[in-house]
N, C-alpha and C positions, 0 to 999 in steps of 0.2 A: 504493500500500500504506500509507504514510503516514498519507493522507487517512482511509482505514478504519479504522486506528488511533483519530484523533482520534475517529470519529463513534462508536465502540463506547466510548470512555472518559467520553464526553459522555453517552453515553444509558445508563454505567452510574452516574455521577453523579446523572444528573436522578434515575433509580430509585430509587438508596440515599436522596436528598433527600427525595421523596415517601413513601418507607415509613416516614423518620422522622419526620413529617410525621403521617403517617397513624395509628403506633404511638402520640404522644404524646395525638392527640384532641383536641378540641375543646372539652375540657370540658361547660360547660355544666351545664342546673338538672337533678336527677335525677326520677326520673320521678313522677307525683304521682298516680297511681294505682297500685293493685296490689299488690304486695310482700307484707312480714309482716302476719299478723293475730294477734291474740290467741288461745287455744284454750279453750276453756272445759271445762275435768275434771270430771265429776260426782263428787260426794262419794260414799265408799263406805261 
């Protein structure tokens, strides 16, 4: 019983590790297409 203890505290460790892990990102260059463009109004 013990044993099962450790393996479930370990594998909810590595989890929480990973999700913070994964939550904070990579950062990284953002994306260099796409996004906003201008809109062009015609005059009234």
């Amino acid at each position: 019983m013990r044993m099962l203890r450790r393996v479930i505290v370990a594998l909810t460790l590595a989890g929480t590790f990973f999700g913070v892990l994964r939550m904070r990102g990579k950062g990284g260059v953002p994306p260099q297409v796409g996004g906003w463009r201008e809109v062009d109004i015609p005059a009234r």
